[in-house]
CHARMM-style PDB file with segment names, atoms N, HN, CA, C and O in Angstrom:
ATOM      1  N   UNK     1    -148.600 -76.712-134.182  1.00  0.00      PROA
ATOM      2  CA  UNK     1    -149.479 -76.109-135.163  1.00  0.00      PROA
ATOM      3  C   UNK     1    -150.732 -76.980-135.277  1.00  0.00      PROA
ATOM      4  O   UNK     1    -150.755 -78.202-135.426  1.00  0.00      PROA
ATOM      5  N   UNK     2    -151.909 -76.028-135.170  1.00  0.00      PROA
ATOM      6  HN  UNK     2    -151.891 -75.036-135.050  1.00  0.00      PROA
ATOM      7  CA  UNK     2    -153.195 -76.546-135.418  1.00  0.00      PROA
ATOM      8  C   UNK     2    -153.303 -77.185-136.891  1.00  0.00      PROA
ATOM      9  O   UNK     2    -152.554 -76.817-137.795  1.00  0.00      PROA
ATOM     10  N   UNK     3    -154.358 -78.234-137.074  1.00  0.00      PROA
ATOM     11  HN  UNK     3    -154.967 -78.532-136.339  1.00  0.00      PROA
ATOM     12  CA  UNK     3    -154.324 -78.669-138.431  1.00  0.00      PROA
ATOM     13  C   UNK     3    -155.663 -79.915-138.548  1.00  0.00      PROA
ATOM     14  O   UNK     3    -156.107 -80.731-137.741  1.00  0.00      PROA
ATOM     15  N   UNK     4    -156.010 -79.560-140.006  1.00  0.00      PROA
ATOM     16  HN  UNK     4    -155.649 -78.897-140.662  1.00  0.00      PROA
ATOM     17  CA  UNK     4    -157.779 -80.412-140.179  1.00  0.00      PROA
ATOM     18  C   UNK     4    -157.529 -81.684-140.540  1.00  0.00      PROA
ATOM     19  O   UNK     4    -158.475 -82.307-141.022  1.00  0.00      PROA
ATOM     20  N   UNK     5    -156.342 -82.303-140.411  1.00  0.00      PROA
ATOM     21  HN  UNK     5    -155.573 -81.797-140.020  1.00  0.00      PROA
ATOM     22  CA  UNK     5    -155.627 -83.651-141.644  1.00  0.00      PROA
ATOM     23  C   UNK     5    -156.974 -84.791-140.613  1.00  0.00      PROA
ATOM     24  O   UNK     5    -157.829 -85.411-141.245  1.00  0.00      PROA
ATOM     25  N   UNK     6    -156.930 -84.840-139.578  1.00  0.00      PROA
ATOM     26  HN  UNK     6    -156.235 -84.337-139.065  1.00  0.00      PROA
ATOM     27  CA  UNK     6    -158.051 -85.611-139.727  1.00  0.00      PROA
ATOM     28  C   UNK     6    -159.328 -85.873-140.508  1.00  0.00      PROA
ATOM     29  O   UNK     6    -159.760 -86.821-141.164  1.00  0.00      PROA
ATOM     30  N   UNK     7    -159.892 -84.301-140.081  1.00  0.00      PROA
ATOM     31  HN  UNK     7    -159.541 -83.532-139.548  1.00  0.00      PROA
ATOM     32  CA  UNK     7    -161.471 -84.210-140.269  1.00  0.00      PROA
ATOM     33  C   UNK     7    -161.559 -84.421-141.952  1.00  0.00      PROA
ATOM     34  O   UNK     7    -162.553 -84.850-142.539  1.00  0.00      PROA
ATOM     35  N   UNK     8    -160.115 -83.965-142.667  1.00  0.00      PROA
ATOM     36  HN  UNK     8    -159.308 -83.616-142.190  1.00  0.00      PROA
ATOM     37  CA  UNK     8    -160.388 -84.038-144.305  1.00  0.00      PROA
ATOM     38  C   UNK     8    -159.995 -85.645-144.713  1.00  0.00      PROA
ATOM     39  O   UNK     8    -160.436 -86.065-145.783  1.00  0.00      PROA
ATOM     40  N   UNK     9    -159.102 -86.616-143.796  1.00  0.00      PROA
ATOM     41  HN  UNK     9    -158.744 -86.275-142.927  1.00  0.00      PROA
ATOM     42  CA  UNK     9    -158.691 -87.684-144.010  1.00  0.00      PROA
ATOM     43  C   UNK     9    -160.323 -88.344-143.700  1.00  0.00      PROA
ATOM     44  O   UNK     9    -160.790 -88.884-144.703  1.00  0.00      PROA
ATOM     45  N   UNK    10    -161.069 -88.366-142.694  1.00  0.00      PROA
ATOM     46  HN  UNK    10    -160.691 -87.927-141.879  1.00  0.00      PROA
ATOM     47  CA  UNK    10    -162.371 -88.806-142.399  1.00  0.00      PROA
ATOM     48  C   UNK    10    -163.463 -88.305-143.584  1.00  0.00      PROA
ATOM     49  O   UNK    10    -164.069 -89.013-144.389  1.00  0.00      PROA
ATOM     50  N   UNK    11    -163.491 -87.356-143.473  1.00  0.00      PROA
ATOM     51  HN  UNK    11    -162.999 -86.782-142.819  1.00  0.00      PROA
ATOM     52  CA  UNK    11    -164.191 -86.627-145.352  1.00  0.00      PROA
ATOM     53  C   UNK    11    -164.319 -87.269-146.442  1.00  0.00      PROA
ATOM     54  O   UNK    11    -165.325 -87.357-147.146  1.00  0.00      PROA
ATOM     55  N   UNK    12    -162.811 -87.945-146.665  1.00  0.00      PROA
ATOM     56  HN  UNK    12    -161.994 -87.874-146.092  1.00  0.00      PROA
ATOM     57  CA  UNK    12    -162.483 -88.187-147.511  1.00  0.00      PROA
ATOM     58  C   UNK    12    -163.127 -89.922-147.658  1.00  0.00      PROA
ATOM     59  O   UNK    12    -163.464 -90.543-148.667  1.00  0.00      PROA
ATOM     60  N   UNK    13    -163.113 -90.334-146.198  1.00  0.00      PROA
ATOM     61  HN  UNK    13    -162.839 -89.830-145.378  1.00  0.00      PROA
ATOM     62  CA  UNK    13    -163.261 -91.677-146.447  1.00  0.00      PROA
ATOM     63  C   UNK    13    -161.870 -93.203-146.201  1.00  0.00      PROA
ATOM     64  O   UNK    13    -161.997 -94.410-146.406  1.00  0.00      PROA
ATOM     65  N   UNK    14    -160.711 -92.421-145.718  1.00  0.00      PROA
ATOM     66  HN  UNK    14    -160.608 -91.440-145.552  1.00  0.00      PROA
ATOM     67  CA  UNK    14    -159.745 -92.938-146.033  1.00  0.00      PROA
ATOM     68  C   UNK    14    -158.925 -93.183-144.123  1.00  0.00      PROA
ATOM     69  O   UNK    14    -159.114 -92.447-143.154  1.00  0.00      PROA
ATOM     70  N   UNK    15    -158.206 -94.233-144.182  1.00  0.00      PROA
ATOM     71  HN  UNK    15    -158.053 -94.830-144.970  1.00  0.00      PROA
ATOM     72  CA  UNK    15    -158.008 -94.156-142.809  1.00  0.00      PROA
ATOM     73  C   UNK    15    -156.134 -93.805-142.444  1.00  0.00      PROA
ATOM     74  O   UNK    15    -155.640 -93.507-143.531  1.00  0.00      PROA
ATOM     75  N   UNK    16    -155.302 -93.768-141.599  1.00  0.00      PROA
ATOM     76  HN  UNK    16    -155.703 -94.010-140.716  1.00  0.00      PROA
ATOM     77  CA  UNK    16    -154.067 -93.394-141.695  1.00  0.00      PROA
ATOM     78  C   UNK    16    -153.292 -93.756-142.602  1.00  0.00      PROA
ATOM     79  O   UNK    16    -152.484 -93.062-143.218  1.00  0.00      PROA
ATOM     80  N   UNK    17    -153.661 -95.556-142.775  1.00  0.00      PROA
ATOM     81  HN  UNK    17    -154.318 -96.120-142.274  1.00  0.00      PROA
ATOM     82  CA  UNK    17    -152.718 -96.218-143.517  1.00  0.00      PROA
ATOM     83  C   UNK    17    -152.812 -96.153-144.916  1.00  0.00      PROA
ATOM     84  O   UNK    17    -152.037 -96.673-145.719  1.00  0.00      PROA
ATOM     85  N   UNK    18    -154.184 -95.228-145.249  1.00  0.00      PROA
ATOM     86  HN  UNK    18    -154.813 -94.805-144.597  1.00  0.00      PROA
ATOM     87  CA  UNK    18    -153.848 -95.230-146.680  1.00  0.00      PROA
ATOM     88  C   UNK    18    -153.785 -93.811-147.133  1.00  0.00      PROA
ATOM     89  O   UNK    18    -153.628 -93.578-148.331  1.00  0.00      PROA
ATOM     90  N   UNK    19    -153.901 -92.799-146.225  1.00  0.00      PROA
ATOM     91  HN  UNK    19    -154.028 -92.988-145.252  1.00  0.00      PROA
ATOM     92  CA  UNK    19    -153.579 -91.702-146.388  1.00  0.00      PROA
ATOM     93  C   UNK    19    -151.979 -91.598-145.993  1.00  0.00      PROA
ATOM     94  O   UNK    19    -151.515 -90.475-146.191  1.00  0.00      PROA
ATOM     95  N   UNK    20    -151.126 -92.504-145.507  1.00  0.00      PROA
ATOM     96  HN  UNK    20    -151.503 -93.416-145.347  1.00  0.00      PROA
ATOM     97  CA  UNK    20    -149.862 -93.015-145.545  1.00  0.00      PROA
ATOM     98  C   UNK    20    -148.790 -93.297-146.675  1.00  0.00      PROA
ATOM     99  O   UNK    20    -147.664 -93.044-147.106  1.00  0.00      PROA
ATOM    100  N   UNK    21    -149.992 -94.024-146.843  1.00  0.00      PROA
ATOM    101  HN  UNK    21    -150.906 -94.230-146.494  1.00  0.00      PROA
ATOM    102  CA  UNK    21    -149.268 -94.788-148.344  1.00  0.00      PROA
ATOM    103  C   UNK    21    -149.290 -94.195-149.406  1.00  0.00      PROA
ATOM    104  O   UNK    21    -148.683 -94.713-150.343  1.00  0.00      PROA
ATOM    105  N   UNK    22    -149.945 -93.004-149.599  1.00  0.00      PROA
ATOM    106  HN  UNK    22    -150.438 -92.583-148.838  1.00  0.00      PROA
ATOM    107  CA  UNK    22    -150.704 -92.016-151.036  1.00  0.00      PROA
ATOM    108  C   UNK    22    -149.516 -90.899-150.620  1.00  0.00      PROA
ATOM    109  O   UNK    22    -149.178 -90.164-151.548  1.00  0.00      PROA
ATOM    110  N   UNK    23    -148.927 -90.716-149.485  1.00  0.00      PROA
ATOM    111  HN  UNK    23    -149.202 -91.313-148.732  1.00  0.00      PROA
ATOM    112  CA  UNK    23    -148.226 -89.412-149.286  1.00  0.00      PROA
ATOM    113  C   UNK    23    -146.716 -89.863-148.894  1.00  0.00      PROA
ATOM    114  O   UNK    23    -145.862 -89.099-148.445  1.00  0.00      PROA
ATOM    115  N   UNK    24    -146.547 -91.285-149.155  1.00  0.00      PROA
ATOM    116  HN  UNK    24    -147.241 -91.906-149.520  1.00  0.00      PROA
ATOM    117  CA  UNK    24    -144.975 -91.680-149.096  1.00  0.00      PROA
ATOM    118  C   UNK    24    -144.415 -91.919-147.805  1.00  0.00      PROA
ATOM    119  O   UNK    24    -143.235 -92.222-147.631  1.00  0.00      PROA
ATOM    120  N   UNK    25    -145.537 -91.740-146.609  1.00  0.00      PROA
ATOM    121  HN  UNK    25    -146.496 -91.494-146.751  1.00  0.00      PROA
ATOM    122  CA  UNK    25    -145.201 -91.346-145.017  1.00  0.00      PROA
ATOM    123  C   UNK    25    -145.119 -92.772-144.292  1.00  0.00      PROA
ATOM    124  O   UNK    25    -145.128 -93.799-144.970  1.00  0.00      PROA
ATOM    125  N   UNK    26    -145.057 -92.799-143.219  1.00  0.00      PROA
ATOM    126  HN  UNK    26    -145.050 -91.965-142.668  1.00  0.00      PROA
ATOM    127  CA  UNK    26    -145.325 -93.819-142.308  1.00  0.00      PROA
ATOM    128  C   UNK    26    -146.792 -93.493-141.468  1.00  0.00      PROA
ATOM    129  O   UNK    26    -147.276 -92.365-141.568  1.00  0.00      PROA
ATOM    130  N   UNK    27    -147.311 -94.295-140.831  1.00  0.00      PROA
ATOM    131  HN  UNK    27    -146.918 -95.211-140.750  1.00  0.00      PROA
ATOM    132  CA  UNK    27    -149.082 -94.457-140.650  1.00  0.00      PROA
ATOM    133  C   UNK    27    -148.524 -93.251-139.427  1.00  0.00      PROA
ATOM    134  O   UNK    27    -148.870 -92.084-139.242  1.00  0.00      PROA
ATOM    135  N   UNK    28    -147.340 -94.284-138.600  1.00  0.00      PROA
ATOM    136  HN  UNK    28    -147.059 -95.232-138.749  1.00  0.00      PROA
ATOM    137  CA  UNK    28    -147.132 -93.169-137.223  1.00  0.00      PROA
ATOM    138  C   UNK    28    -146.753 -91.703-137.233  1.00  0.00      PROA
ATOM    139  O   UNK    28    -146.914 -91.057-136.197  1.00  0.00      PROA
ATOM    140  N   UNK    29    -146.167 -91.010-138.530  1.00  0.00      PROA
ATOM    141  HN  UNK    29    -146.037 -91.534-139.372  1.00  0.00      PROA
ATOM    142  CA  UNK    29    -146.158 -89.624-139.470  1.00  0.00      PROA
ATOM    143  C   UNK    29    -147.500 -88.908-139.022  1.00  0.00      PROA
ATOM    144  O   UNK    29    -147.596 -87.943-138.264  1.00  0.00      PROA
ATOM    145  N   UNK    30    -148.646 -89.695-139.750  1.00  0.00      PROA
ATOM    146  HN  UNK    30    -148.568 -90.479-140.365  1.00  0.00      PROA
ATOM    147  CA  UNK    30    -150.157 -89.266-139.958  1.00  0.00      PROA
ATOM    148  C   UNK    30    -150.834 -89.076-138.735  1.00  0.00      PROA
ATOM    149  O   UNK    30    -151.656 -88.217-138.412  1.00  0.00      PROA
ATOM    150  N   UNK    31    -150.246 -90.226-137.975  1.00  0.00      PROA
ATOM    151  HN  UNK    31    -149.579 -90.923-138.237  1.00  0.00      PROA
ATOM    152  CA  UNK    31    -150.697 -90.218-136.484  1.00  0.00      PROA
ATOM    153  C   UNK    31    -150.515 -88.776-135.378  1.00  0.00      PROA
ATOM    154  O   UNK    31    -151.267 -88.351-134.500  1.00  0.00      PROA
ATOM    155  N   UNK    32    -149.164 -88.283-135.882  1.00  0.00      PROA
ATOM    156  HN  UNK    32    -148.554 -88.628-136.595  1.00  0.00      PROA
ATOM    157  CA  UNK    32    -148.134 -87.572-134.985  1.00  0.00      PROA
ATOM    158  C   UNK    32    -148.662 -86.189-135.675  1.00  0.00      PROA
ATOM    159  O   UNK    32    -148.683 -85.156-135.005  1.00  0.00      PROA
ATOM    160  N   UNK    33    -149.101 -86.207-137.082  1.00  0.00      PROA
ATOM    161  HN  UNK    33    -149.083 -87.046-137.626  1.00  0.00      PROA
ATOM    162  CA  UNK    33    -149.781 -85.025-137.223  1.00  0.00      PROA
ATOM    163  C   UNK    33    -151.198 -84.425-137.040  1.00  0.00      PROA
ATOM    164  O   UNK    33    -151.470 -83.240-136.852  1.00  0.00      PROA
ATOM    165  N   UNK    34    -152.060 -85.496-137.133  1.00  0.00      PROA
ATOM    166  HN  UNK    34    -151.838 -86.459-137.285  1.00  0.00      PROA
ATOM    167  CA  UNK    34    -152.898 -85.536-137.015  1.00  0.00      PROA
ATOM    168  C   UNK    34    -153.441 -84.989-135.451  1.00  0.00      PROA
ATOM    169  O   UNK    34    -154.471 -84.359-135.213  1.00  0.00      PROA
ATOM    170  N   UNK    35    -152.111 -85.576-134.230  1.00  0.00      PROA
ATOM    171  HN  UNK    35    -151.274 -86.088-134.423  1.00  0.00      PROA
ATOM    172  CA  UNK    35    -152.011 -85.256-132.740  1.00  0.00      PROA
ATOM    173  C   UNK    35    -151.474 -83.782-132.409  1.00  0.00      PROA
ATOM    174  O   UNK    35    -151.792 -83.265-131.338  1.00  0.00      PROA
ATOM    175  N   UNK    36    -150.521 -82.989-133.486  1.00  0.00      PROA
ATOM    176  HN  UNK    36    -150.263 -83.409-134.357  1.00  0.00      PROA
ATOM    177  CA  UNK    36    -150.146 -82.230-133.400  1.00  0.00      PROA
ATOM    178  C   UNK    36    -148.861 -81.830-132.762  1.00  0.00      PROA
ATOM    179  O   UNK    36    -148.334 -80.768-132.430  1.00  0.00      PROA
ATOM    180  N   UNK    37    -148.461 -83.536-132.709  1.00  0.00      PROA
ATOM    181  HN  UNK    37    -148.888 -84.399-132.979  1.00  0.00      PROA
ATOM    182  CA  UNK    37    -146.969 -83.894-131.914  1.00  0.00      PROA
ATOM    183  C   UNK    37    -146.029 -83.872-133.188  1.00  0.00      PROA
ATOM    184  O   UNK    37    -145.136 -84.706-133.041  1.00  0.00      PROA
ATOM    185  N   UNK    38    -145.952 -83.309-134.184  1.00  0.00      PROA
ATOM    186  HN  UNK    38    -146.678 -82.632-134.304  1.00  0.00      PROA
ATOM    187  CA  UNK    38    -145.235 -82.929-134.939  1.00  0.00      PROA
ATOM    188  C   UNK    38    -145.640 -82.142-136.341  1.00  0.00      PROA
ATOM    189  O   UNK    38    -146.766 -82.326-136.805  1.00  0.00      PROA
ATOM    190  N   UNK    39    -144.659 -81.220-137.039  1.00  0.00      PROA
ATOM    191  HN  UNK    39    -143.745 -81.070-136.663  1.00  0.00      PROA
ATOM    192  CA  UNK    39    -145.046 -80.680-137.965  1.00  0.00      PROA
ATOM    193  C   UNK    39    -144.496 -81.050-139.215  1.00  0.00      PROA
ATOM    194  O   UNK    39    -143.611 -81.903-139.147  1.00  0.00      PROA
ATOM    195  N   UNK    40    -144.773 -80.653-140.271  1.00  0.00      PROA
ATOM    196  HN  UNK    40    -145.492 -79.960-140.326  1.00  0.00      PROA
ATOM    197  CA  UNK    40    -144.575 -81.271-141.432  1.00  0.00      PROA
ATOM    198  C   UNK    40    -143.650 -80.452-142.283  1.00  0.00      PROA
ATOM    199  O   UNK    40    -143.803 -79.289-142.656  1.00  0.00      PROA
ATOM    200  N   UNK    41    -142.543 -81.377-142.547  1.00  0.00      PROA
ATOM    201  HN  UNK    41    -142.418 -82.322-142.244  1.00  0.00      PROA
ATOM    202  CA  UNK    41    -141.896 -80.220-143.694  1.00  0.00      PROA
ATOM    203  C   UNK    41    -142.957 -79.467-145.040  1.00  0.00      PROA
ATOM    204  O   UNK    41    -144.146 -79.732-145.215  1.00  0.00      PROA
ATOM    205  N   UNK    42    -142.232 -78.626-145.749  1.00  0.00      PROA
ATOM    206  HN  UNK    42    -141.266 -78.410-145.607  1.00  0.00      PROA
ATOM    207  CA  UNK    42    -142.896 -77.184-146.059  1.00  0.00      PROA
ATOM    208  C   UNK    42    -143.423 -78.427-147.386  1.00  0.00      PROA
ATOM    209  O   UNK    42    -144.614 -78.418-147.701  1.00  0.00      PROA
ATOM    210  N   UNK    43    -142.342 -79.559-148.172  1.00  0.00      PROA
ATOM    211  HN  UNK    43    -141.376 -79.566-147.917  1.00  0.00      PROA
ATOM    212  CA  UNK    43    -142.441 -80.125-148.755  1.00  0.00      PROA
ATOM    213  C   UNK    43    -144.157 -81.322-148.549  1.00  0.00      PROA
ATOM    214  O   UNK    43    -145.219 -81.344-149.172  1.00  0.00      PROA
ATOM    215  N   UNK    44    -143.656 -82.076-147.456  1.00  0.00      PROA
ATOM    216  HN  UNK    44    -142.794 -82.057-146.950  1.00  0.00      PROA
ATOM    217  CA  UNK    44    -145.141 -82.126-146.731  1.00  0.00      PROA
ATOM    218  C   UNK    44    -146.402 -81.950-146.966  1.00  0.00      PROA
ATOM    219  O   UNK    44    -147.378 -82.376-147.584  1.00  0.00      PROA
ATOM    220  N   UNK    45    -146.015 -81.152-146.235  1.00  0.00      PROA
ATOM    221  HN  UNK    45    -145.222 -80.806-145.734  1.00  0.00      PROA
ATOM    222  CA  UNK    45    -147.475 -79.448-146.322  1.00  0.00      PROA
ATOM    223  C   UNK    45    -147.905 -79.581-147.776  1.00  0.00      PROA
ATOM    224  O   UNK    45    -148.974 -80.149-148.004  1.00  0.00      PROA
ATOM    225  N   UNK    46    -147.162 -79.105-148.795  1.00  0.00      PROA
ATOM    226  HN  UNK    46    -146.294 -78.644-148.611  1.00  0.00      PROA
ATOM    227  CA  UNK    46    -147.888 -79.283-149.776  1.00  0.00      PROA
ATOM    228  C   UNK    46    -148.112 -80.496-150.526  1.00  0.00      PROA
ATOM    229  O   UNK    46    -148.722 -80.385-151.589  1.00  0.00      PROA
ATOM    230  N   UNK    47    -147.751 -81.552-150.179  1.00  0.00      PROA
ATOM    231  HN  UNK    47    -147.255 -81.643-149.315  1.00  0.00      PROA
ATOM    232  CA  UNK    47    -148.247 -82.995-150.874  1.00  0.00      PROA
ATOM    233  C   UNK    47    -149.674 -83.534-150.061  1.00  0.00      PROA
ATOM    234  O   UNK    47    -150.469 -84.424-150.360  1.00  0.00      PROA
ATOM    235  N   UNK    48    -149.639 -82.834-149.207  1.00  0.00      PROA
ATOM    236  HN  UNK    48    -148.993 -82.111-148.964  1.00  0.00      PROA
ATOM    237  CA  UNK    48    -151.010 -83.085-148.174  1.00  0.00      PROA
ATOM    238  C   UNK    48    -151.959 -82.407-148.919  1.00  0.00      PROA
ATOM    239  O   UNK    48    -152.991 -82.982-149.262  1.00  0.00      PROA
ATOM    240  N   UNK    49    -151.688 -81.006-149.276  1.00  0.00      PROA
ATOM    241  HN  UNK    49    -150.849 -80.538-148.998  1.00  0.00      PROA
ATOM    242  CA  UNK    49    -152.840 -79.989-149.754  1.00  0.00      PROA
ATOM    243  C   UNK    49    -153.199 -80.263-150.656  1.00  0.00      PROA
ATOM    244  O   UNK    49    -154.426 -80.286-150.763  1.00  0.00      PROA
ATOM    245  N   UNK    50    -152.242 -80.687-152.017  1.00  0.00      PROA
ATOM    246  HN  UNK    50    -151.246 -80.668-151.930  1.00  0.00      PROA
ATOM    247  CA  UNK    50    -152.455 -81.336-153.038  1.00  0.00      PROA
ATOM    248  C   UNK    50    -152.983 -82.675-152.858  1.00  0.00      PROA
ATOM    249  O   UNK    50    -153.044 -83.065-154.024  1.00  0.00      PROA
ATOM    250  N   UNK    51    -153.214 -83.196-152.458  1.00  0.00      PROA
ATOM    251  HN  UNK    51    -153.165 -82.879-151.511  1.00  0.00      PROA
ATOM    252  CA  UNK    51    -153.718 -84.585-152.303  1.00  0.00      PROA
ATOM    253  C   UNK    51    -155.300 -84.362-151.875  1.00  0.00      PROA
ATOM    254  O   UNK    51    -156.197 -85.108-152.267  1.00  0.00      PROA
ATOM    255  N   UNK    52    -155.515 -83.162-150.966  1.00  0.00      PROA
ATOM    256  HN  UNK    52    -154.786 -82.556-150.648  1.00  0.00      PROA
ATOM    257  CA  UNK    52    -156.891 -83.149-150.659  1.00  0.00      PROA
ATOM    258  C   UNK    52    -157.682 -82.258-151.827  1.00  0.00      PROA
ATOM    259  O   UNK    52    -158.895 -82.354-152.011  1.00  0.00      PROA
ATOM    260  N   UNK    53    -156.707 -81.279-152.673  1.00  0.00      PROA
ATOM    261  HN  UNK    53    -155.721 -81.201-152.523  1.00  0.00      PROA
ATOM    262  CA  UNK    53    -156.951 -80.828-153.348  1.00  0.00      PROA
ATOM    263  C   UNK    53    -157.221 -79.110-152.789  1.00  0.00      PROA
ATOM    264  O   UNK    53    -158.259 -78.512-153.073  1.00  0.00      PROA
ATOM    265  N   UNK    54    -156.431 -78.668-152.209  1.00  0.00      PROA
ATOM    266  HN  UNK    54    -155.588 -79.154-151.977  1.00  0.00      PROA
ATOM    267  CA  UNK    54    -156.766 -77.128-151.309  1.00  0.00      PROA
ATOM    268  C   UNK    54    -155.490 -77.079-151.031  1.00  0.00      PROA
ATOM    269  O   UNK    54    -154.591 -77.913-151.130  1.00  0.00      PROA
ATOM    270  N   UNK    55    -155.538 -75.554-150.523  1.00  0.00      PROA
ATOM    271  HN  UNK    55    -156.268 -74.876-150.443  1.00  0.00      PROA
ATOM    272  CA  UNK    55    -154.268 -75.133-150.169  1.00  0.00      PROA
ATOM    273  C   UNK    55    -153.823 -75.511-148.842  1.00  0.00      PROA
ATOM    274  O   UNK    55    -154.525 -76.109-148.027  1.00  0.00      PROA
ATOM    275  N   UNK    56    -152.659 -75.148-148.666  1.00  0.00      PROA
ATOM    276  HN  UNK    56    -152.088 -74.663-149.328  1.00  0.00      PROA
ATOM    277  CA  UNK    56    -151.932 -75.308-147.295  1.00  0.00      PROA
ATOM    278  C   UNK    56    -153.081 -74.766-146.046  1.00  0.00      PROA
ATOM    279  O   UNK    56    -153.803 -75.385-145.265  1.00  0.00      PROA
ATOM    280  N   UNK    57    -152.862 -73.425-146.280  1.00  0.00      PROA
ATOM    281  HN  UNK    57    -152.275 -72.923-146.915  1.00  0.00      PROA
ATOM    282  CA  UNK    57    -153.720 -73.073-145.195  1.00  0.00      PROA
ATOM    283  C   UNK    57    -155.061 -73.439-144.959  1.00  0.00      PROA
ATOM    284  O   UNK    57    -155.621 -72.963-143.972  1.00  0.00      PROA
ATOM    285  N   UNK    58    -155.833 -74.422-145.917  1.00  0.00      PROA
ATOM    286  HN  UNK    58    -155.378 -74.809-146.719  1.00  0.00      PROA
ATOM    287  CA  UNK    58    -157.124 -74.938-145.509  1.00  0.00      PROA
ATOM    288  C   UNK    58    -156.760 -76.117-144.379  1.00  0.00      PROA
ATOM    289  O   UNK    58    -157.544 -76.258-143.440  1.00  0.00      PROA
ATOM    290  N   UNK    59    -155.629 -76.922-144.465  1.00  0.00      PROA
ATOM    291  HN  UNK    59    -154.992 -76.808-145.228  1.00  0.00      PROA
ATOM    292  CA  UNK    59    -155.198 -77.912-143.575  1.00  0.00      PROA
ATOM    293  C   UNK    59    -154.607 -77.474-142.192  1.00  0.00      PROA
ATOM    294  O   UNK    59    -154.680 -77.934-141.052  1.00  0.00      PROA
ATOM    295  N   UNK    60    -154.047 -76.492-142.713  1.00  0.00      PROA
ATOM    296  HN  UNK    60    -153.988 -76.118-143.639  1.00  0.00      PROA
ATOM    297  CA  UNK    60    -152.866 -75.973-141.040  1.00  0.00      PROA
ATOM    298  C   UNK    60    -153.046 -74.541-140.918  1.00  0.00      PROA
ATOM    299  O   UNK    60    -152.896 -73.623-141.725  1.00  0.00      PROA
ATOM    300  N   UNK    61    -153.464 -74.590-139.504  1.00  0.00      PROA
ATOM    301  HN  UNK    61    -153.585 -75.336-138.849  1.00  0.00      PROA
ATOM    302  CA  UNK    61    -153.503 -73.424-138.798  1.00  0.00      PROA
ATOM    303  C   UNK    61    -152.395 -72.781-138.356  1.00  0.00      PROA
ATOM    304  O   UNK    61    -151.692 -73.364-137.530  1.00  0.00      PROA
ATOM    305  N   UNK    62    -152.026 -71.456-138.819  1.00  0.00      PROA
ATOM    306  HN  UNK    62    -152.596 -70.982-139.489  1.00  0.00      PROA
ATOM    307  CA  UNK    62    -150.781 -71.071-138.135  1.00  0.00      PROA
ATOM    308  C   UNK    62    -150.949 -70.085-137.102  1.00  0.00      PROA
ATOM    309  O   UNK    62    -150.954 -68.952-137.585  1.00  0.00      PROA
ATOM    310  N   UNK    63    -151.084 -70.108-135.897  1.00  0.00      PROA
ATOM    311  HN  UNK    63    -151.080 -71.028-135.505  1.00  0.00      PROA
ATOM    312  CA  UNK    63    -151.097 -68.707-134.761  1.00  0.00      PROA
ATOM    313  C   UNK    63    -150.106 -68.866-134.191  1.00  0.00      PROA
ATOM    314  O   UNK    63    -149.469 -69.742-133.605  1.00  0.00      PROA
ATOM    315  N   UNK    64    -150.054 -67.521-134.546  1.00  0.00      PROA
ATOM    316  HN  UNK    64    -150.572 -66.810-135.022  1.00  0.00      PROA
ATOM    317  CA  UNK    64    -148.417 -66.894-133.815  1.00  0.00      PROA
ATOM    318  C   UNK    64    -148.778 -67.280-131.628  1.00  0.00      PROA
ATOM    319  O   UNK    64    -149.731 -67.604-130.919  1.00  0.00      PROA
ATOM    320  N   UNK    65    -147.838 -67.071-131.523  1.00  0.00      PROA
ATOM    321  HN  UNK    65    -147.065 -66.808-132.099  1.00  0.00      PROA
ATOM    322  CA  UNK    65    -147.875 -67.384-129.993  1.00  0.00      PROA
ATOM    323  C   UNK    65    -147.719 -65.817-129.143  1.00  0.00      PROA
ATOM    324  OT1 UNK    65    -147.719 -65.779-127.912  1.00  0.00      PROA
TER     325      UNK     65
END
């Protein structure tokens, strides 16, 4: 799944490890999503959205295959 967690983590001003530490994760979590080498529980998903302040779907792209 496509997803903006960079471009809003860079936005924001903030780098893995402390967008890590604000969301309870490990840096390599942020890393792996950010790469798209993994997805985020649903729980996740929304501590991310809430944190940037937007919904789910402003962060993650969902296309069907």
């Amino acid at each position: 799944m496509k997803n903006r967690l960079e471009e809003l983590r860079k936005q924001k001003g903030i780098n893995q490890e402390e967008l890590a530490s604000a969301l309870e994760v490990s840096r390599q979590t942020i890393g792996s999503l950010e790469n798209g080498r993994y997805n985020p529980s649903i729980i996740l998903a929304f501590k991310i959205a809430r944190y940037f302040e937007t919904d789910i779907e402003s962060v993650f792209i969902y296309e069907e295959e």
